[in-house]
N, C-alpha and C positions, 0 to 999 in steps of 0.2 A: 858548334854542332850540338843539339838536343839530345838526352838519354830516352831511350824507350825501353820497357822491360815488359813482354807481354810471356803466356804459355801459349805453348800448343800442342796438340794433342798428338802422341808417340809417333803415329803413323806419319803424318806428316813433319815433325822434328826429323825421324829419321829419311824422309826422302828429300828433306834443306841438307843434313848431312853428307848426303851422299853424291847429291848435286853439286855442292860444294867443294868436294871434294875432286870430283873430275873433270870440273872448271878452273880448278886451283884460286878460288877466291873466299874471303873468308864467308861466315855465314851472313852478318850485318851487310856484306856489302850485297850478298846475293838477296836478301829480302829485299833492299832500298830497290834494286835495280828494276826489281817484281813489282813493285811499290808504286815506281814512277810510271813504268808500262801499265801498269793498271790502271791509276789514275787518267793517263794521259786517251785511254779509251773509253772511259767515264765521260770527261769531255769531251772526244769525239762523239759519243753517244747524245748526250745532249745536245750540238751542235745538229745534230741530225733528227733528233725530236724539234726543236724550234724553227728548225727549217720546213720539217713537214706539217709543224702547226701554221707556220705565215701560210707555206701554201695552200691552205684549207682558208683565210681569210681573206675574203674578198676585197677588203678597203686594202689588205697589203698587195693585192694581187693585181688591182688598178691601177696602185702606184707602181709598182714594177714594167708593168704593160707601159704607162704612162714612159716610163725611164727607160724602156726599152726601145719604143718609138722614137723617142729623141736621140739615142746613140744610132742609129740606124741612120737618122736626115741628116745629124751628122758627120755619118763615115760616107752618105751616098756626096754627100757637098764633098769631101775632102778627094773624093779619089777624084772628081771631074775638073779638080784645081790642076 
């Protein structure tokens, strides 16, 4: 495990302290946890821009159609098995 040492400004030191305190967790464990949630919304954010850019382009949006008419012929074939 890595060292980080950053500041932060009073107001928020004092409401990691406090929080911490009525979670009963130390304060490093309560930033990482903030840390990962954060990040892990970053990425979903992103996930959500590149999704809404394919949908804006056409050539991905052919292919898709293209891919989606084929799962179609073949779930219409499989049920009539």
């Amino acid at each position: 495990m890595g060292t980080f040492t950053s500041s932060l400004p009073q107001d928020l030191l004092e409401k990691l302290n406090s929080e911490a305190k009525k979670l009963g967790v130390p304060k490093n464990r309560l930033i990482e946890m903030a840390l990962r949630i954060y990040l892990d919304q970053l990425n979903r954010a992103e996930y959500a821009r590149s999704y809404s850019k394919a949908g804006r382009d056409e050539e991905v949006m052919a292919i898709a159609e293209e891919g989606m008419a084929t799962y179609l012929e073949d779930l219409e074939n499989s049920l009539e098995k």
